[in-house]
TIVEXMAR-134655 format. One line per 3 residues: number of its first residue (from 1); their letters; for each residue y, x, z of C-alpha. Coordinates in Angstrom, 2 decimals. Layout:
! residues N
NUM> A> Y X Z | ...
END
This chain:
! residues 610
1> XXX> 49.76 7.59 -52.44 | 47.37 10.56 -52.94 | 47.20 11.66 -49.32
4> XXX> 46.18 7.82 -48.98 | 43.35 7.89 -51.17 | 42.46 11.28 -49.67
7> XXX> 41.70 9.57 -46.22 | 39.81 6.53 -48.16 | 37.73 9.13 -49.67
10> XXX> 36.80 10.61 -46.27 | 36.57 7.18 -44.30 | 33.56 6.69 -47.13
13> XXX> 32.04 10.06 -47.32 | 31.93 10.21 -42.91 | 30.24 7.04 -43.21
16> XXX> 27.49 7.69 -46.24 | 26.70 10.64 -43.91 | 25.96 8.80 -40.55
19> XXX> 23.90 6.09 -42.43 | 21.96 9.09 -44.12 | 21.36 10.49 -40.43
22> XXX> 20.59 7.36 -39.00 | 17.95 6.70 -41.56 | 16.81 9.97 -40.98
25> XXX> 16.30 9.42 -37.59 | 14.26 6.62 -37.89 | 12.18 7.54 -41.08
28> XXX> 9.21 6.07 -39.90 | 8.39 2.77 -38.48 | 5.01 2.96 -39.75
31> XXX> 2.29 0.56 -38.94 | -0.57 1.46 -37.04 | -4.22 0.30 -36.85
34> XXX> -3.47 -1.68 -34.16 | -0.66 -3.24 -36.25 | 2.17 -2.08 -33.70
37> XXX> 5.51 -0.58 -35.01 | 4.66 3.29 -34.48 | 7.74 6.33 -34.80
40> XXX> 8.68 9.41 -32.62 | 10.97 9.46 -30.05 | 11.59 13.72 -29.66
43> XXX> 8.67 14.89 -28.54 | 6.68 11.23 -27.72 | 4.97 9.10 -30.12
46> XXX> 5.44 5.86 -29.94 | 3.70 2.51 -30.27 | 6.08 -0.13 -29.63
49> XXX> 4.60 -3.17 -27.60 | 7.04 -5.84 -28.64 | 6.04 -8.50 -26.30
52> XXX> 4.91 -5.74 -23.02 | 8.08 -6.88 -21.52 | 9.67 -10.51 -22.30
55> XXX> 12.21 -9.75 -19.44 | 13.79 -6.46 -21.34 | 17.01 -7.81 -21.84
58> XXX> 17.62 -7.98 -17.86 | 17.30 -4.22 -17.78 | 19.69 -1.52 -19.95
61> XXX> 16.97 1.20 -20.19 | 13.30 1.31 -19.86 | 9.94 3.15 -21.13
64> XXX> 6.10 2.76 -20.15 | 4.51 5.69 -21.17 | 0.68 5.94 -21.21
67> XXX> -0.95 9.54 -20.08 | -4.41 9.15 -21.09 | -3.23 8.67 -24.60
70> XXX> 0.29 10.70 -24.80 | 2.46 7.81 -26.33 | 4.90 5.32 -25.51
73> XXX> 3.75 1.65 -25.24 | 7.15 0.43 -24.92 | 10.77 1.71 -24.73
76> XXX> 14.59 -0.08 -24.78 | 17.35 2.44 -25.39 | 15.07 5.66 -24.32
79> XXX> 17.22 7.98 -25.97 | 20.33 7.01 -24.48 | 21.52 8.52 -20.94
82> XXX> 23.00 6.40 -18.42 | 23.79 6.85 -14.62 | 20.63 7.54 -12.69
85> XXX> 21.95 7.39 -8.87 | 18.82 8.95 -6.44 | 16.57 9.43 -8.97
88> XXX> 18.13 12.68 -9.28 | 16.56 14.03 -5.76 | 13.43 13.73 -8.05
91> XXX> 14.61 17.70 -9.81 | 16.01 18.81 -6.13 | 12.36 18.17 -5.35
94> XXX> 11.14 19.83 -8.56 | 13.38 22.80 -8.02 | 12.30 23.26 -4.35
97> XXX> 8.63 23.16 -4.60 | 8.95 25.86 -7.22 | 10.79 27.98 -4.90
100> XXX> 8.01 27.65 -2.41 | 5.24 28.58 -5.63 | 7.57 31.70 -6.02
103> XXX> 7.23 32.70 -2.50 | 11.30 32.18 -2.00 | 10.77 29.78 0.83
106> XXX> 7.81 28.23 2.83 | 6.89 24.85 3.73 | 7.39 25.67 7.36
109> XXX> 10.47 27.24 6.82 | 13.26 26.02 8.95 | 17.04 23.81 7.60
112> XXX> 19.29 23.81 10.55 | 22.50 22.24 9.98 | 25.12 20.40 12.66
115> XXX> 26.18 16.81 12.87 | 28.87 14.92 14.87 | 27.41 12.26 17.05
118> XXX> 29.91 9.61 18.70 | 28.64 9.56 22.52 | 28.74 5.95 22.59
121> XXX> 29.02 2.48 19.80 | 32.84 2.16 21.56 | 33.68 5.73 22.56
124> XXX> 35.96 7.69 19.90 | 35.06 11.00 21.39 | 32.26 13.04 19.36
127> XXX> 30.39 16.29 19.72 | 27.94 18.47 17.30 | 24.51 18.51 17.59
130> XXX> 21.84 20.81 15.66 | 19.90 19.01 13.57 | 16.28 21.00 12.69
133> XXX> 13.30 20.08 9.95 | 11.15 22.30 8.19 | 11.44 22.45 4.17
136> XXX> 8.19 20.24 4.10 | 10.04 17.49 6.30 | 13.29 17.63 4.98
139> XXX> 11.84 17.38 1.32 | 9.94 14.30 2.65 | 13.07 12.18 3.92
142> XXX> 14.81 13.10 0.66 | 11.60 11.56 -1.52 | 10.64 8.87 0.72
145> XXX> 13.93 7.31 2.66 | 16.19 8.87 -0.13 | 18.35 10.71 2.81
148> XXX> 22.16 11.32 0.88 | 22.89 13.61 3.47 | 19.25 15.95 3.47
151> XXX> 19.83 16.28 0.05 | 22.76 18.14 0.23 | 21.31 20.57 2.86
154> XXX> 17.97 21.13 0.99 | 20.70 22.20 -2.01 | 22.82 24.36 0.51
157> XXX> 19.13 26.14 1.82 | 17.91 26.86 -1.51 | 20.71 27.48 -3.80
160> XXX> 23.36 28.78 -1.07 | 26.09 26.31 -2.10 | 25.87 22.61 -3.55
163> XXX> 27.69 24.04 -6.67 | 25.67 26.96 -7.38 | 22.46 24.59 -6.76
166> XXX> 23.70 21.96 -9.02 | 24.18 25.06 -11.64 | 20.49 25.13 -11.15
169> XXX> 19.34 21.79 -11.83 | 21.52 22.06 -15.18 | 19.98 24.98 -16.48
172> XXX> 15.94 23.95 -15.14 | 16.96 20.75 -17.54 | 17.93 22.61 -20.18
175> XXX> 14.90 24.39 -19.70 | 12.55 21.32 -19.83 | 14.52 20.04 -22.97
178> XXX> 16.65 17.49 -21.25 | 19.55 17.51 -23.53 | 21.20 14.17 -21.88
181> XXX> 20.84 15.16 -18.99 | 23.65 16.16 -16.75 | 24.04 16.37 -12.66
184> XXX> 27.15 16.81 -10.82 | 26.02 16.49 -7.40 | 22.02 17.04 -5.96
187> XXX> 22.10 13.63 -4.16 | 22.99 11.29 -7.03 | 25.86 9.81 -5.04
190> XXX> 28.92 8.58 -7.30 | 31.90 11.32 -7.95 | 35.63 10.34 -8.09
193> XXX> 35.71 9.83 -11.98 | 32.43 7.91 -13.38 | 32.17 9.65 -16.40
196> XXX> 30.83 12.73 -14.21 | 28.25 10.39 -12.73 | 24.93 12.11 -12.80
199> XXX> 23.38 10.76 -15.84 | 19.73 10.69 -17.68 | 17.81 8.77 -20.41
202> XXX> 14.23 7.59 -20.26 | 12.82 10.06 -22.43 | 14.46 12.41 -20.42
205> XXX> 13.21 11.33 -16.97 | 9.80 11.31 -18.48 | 10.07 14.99 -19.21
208> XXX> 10.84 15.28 -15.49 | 8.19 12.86 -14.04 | 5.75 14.23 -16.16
211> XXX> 6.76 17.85 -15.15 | 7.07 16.50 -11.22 | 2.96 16.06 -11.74
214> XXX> 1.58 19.23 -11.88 | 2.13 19.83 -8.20 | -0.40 17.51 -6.18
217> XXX> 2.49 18.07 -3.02 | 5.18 16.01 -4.47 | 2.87 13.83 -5.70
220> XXX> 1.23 12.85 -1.86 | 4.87 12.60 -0.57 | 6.08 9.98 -2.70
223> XXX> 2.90 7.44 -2.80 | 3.55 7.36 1.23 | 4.46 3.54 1.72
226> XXX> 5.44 5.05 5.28 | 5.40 8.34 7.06 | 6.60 10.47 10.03
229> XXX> 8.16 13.73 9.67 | 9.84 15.93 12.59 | 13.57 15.95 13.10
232> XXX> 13.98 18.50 15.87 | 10.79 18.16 17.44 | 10.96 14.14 17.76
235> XXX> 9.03 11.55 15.34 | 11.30 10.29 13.15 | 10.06 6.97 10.99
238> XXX> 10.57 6.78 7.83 | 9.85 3.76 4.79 | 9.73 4.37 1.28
241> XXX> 12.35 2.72 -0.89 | 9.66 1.77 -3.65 | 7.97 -1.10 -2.03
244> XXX> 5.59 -0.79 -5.10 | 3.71 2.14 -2.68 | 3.55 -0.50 -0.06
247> XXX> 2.42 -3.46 -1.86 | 0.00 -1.63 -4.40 | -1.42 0.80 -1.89
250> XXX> -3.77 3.69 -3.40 | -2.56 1.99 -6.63 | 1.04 2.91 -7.19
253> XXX> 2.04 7.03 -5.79 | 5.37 7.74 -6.90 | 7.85 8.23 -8.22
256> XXX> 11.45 7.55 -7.08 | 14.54 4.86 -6.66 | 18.22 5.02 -6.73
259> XXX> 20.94 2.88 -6.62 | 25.20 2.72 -6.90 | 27.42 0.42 -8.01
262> XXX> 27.91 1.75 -11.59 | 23.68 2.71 -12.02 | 22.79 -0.93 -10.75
265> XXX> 18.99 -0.38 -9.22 | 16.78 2.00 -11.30 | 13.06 3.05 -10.54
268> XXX> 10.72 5.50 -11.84 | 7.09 4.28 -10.82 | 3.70 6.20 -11.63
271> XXX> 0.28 4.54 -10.97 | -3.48 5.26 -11.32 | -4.69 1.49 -11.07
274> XXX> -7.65 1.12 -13.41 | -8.66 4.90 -13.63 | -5.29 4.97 -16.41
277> XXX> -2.35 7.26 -15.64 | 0.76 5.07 -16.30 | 4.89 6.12 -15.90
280> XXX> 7.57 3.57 -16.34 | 10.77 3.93 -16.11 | 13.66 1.40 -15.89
283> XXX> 17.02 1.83 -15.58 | 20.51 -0.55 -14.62 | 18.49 -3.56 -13.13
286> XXX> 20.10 -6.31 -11.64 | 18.29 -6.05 -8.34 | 16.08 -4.34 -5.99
289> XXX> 13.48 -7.00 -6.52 | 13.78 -7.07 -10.18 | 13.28 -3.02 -10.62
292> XXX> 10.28 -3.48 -8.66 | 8.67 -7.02 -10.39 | 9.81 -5.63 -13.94
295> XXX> 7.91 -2.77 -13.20 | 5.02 -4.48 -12.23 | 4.86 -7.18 -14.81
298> XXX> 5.46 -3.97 -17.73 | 2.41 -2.77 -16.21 | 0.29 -5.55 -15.76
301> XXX> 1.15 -7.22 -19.40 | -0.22 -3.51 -20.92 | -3.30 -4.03 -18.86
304> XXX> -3.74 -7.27 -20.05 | -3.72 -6.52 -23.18 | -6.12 -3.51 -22.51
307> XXX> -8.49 -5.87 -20.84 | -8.41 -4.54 -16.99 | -7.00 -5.81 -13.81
310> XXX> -3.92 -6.16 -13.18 | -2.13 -4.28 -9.95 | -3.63 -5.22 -6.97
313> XXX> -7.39 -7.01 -8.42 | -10.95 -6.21 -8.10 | -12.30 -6.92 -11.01
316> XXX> -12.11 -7.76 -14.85 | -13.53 -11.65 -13.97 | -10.55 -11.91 -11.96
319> XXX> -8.37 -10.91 -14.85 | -10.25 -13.12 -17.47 | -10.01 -16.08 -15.31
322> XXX> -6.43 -15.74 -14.77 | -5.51 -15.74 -17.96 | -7.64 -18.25 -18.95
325> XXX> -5.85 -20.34 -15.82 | -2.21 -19.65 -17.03 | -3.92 -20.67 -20.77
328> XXX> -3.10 -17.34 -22.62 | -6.93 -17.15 -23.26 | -8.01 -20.43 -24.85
331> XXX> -11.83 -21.24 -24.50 | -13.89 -23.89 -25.93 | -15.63 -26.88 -24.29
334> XXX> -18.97 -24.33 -24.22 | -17.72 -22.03 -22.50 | -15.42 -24.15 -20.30
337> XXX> -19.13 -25.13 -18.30 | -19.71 -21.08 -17.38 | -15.95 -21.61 -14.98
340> XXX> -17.36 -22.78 -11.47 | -15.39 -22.85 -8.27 | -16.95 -20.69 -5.53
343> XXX> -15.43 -20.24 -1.69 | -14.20 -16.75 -1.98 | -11.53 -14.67 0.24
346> XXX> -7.56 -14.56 -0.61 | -5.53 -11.94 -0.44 | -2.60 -12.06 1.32
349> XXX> 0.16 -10.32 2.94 | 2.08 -10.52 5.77 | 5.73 -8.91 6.22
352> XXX> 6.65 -7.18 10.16 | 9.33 -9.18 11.48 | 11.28 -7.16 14.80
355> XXX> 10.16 -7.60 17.97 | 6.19 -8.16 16.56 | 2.99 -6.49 17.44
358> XXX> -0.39 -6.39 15.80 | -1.90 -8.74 18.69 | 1.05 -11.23 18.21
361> XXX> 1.03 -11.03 14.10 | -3.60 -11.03 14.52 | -3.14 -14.25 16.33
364> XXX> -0.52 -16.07 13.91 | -2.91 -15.07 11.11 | -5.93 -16.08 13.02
367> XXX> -7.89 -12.85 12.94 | -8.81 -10.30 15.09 | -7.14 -7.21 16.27
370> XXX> -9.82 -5.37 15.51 | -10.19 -6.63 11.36 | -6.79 -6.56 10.60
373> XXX> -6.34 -2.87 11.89 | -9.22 -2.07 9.60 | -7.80 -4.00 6.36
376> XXX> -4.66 -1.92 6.70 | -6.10 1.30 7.40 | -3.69 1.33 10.95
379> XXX> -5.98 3.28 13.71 | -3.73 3.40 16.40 | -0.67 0.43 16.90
382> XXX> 2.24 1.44 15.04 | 3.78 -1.08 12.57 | 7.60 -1.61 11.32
385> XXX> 9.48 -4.13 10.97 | 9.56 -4.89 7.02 | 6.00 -3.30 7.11
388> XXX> 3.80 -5.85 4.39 | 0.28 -6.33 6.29 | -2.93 -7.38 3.96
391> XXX> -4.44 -9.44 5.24 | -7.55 -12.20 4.00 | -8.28 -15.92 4.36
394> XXX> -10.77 -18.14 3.29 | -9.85 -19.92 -0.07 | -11.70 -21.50 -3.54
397> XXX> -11.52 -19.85 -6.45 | -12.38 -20.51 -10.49 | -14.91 -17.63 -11.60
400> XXX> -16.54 -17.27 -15.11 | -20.26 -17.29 -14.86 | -21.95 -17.14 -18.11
403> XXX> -25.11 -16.03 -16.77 | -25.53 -19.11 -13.68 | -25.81 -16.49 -11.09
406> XXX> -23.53 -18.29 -8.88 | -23.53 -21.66 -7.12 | -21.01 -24.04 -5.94
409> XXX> -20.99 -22.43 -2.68 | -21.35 -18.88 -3.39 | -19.33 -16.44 -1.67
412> XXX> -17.66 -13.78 -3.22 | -18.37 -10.29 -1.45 | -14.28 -9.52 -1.73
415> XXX> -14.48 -8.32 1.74 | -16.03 -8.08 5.08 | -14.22 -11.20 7.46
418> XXX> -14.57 -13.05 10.05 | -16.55 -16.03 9.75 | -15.86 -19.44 11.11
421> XXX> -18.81 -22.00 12.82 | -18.64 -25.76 12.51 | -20.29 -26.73 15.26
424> XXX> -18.81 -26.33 19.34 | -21.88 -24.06 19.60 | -23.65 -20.73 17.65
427> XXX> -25.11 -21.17 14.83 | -28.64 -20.05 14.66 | -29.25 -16.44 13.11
430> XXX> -29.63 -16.58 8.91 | -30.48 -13.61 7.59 | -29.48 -13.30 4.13
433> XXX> -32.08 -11.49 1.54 | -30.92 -9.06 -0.22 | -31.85 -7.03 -3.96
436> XXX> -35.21 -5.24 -3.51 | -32.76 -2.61 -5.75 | -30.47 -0.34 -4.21
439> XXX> -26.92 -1.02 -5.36 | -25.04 1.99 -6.33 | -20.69 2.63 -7.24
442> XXX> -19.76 4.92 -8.64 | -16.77 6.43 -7.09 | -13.68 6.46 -9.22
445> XXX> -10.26 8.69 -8.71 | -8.30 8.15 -5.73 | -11.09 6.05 -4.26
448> XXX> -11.32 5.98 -0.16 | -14.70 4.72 1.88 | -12.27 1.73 2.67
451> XXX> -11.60 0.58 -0.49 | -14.88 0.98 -1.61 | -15.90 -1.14 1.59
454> XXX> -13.63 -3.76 0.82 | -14.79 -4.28 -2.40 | -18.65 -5.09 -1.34
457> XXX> -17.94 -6.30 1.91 | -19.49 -4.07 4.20 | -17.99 -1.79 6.85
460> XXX> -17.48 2.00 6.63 | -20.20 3.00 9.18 | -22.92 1.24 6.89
463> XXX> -21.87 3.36 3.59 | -21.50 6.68 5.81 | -25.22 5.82 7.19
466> XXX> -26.79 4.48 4.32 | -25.99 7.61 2.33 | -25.93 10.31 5.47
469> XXX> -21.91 11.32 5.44 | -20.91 13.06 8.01 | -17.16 12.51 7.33
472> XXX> -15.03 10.31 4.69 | -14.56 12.93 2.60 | -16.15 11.91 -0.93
475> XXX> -15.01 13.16 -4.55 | -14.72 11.08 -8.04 | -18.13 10.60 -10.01
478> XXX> -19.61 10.86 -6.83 | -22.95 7.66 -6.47 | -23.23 6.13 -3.28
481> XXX> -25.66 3.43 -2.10 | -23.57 0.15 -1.37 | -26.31 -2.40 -1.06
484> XXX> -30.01 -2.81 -1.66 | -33.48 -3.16 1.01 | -32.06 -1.64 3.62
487> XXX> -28.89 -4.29 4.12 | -28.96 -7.30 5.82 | -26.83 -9.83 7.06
490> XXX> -26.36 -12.28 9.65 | -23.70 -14.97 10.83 | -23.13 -16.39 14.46
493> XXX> -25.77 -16.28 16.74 | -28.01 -18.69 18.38 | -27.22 -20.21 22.18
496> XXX> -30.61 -18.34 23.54 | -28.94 -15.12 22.51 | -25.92 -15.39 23.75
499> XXX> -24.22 -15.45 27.44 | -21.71 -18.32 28.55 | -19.19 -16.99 30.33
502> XXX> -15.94 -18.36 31.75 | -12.90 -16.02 30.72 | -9.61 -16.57 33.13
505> XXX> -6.58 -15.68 30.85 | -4.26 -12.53 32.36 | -0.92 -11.82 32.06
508> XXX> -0.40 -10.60 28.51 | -3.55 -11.40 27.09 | -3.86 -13.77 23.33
511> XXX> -6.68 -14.98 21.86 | -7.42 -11.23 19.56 | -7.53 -9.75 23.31
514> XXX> -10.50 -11.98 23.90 | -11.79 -11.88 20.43 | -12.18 -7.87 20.80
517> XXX> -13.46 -7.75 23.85 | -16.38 -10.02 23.24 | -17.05 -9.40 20.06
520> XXX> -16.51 -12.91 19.18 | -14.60 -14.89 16.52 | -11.32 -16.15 17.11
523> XXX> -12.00 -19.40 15.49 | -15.50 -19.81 17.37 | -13.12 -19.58 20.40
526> XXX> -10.66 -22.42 19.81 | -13.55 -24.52 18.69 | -15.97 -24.25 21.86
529> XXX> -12.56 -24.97 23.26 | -11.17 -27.44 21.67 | -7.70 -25.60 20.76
532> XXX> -5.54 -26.66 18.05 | -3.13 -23.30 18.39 | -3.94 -19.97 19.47
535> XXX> -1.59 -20.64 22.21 | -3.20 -20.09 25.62 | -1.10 -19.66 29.10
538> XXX> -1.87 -17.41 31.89 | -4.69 -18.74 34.51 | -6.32 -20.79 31.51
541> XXX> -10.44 -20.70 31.75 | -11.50 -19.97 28.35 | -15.30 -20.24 27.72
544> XXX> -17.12 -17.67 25.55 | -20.39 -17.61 23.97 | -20.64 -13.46 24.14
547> XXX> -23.68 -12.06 22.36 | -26.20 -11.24 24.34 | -27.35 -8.27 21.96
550> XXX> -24.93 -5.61 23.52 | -25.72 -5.94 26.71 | -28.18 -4.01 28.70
553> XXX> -31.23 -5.36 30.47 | -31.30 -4.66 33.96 | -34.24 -2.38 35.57
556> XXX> -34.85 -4.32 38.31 | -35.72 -7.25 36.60 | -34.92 -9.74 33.29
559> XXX> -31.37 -10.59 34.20 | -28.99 -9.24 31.61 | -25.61 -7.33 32.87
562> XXX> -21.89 -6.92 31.15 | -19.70 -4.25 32.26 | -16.03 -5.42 33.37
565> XXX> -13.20 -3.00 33.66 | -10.64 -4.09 36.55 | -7.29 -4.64 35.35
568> XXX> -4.48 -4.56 37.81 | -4.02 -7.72 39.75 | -7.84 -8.62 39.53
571> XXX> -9.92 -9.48 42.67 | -13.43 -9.91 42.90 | -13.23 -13.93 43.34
574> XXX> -10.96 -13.61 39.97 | -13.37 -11.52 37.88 | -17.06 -14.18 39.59
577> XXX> -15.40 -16.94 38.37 | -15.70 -15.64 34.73 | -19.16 -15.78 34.78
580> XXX> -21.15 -18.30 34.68 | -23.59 -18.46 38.31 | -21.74 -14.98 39.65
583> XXX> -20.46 -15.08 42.47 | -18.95 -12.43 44.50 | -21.87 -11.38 46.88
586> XXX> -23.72 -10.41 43.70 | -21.05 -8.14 42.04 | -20.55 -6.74 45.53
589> XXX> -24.39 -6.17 45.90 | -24.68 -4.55 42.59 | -21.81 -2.30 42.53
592> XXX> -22.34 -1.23 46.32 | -19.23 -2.47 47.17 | -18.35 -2.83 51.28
595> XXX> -14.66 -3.73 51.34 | -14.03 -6.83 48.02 | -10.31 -5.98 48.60
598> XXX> -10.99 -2.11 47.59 | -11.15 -2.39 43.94 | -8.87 0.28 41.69
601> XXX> -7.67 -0.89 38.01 | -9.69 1.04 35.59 | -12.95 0.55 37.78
604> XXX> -15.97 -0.22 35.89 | -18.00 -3.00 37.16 | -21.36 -4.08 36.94
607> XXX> -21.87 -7.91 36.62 | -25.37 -9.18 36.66 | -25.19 -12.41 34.42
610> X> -28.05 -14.79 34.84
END
């Protein structure tokens, strides 16, 4: 009976102590000026956003942690470790990159290691082949494509065995404070047993990410949406697993993914969108496209509430009037009169399905090749399947205009695109007046010439001329000119200034072919055609209104001449009867031609239009 009342004693006393920890642990909530719930979490303070993300039970872990201010907006569970699948490749990077600081190893420095290759899909005979990167490559396909099998060798190069690196990455934890932290394995891959599953919490992975930052290197591989590196001296392709880097170019740059079975799909994301540092972190979602839209709608609900754009706009207007739109800002009848609908440009994007190029995917879209190589950055002709392609149409839009600046048919300067004419001929030149002032931006972090482009709609060559750059290279706080006196505008052209001509469609050619090479409009094309598709076949005669402005007068007299390069299969009598009153004596004449059936493709002929 006493040993009974010994163990009812203890029962009571082990319990009075964990309620006396537990409300030590969370001594504070205190209430801060902005009336949030505020309390520390280890090192962090934090202000808890209750309503930042409506979709938290969906997720078992999560933080968004703000950088310019050092606290915690929002967290679930941060303080409680859970399986963390490839986001563990994120302290094999943090480990290696301070090897290289140390002068252990060097970017350059080569990982050989040997594979068995099966010799064919049916064949059950294999040999070994040496695989080669450098430490720079190697580290990339581990970051970006989350490569299982790199990570191991990266842990082989720079700790000599997978145990003794994973050793490593225990003790550098320990080091940054960590304390549920624990790896087993440098890839993140499941063991035998899950309760030796490499495991983290959120406050923990913020340690790391925020550590991961300080070297700008790790930080340029992982906002890569896509990249090359060399495996043995060939290009090998390679697509980052956070589509956030893809979708939110220049926006989103980091951090990592991972998935298995028992972590579900976890993400840590960093962004610079709105000049504001932000690191979330979320952990056991329930999909790959719900780690990547929580992430985003964590984000863009904090920046609501903050007053900026969400991920992926150009301006606070845009913000206001969504939320006006989706009625979380109510206004009154007064102000209701400043909303107007102007034509604008849309923003859209396109994903790479196999077996596409940018001339088939230009024509779908209805631009040319030209524009939409521009609005992705692309210079050569690369793309990927699964690649997402911005690109812009033509669209109305609700805009708050308090000050009446705008009409009804105001356009929007998103971006520089193609515009469309109404009538089967060119419109006649209107120049557009512009500010006596000079407009000036001020260039903000991470800022390129394109972006900055986009955003007033005018091309790259104008801001590198109207401010004398020599190159793209421009730094944050920098002022550049971006409008004013010295910009003007025009759209179409009228019929005296421009050259009918008679285009035969080639083998292989579409409609952005055509577009490009006569600096016309694709939709200008179908209209003074009369096509309802961009389809066209082979043989077709398309007519073309081309500008008249690019071509050179000849010295002889007032007629005008185009140049023509001869593609293979072309004759003389092929390439007259594009032109308009051409005919093959003439290009013969003027290219002192003796023998029509001697022309090489690649020849560049002279073709006096009338």
């Amino acid at each position: 009976m006493q040993s009974t009342r010994n163990w009812y004693f203890i029962v009571i006393l082990l319990f009075a102590v964990n309620t006396v920890y537990a409300q030590e642990k969370t001594q504070y909530p205190l209430t801060s000026s902005l009336g949030l719930e505020t309390y520390q979490l280890g090192d962090f303070v934090v202000e808890q956003h209750p309503n930042l993300l409506p979709s938290q039970n969906s997720i078992r872990a999560g933080l968004l942690y703000d950088a310019e201010k050092g606290v915690i907006v929002w967290e679930k569970n941060a303080e409680n470790a859970y399986p963390m699948a490839s986001i563990t490749k994120m302290m094999v990077a943090l480990i290696a990159v301070e090897d290289v600081y140390d002068g252990k190893h060097d970017w350059n420095s080569e990982i050989t290691y040997s594979v068995r290759v099966r010799k064919s899909r049916r064949s059950r005979r294999y040999y070994t082949v040496n695989v080669t990167y450098t430490l720079k490559d190697i580290l990339t396909s581990v970051l970006v494509s989350s490569n299982n099998h790199n990570s191991e060798q990266l842990a082989k190069f720079l700790g000599g065995s997978v145990s003794n690196f994973v050793i490593r990455m225990n003790r550098k934890a320990k080091e940054l404070g960590m304390n549920s932290t624990f790896y087993s394995n440098p890839s993140g891959l499941p063991e035998k047993y899950s309760a030796n599953d490499n495991r983290s919490s959120p406050h923990d992975l913020l340690i790391l990410a925020l550590e991961t930052m300080k070297y700008e290197e790790l930080m340029d591989i992982t906002s890569r949406g896509y990249t090359t590196v060399q495996r043995s001296n060939r290009d090998q392709k390679l697509k980052n697993t956070n589509r956030l880097t893809i979708d939110y170019k220049g926006e989103v740059d980091g951090m990592k993914t991972g998935y298995t079975r028992n972590a579900k799909y976890c993400l840590v994301a960093s962004s610079t969108a709105n000049d504001k540092r932000l690191i979330s972190i979320v952990l056991g979602a329930p999909s790959v496209t719900a780690r990547h839209d929580i992430t985003a709608e964590m984000k863009n609900n904090y920046f609501f509430e903050l007053g900026l754009c969400q991920l992926g706009e150009y301006s606070v207007n845009d913000a206001y009037v969504r939320a006006v739109n989706k009625g979380i800002v109510k206004i009154s009848e007064e102000e209701s009169k400043y909303f107007k609908v102007v034509k604008t440009q849309v923003k859209k994007t396109y994903t790479v399905r196999r077996g596409q190029n940018l001339s088939i995917i230009a024509d779908r879209l209805g631009v040319g090749l030209s524009t939409l190589k521009r609005w992705n950055g692309i210079s050569g002709s690369r793309i990927y399947p699964g690649q997402r392609l911005k690109y812009y149409s033509t669209g109305y839009t609700k805009v708050y205009d308090p000050d009446g600046k705008l009409d009804n048919t105001s356009k929007i300067p998103v971006l520089a695109a193609k515009a469309s004419t109404n009538k089967s001929t060119p419109k006649k030149a209107v120049v557009k007046k512009t500010p006596a002032k000079k407009v000036y931006h001020t260039v903000r972090k991470n800022q390129t010439l394109s972006h900055i482009a986009e955003q007033y709609g005018i091309s790259v060559k104008d801001i590198m001329r109207w401010n004398g750059l020599s190159n793209s290279n421009i730094w944050t706080g920098q002022k550049l000119v971006v409008g004013g006196r010295s910009v003007s505008s025009s759209s179409g052209g009228s019929k005296s200034k421009s050259s009918l001509i008679t285009h035969k469609v080639r083998s292989g050619e579409t409609l952005s072919h055509i577009s490009d090479r006569y600096n016309v409009y694709i939709k200008d094309i179908k209209q003074w055609n009369n096509l309802r598709s961009n389809t066209i076949k082979v043989g077709q005669k398309i007519k073309v209104y081309a500008p008249k402005a690019s071509i050179p007068k000849s010295q002889s007299g007032g007629d005008q001449k185009v140049y023509y390069v001869v593609q293979k299969g072309d004759t003389i009598w092929d390439i007259a009867q594009m032109y308009d009153g051409v005919s093959v004596s003439d290009i013969l004449n003027e290219n002192n031609i003796s023998n029509s059936k001697r022309i090489n493709p690649g020849t560049k002929l002279r073709i006096p239009v009338k």
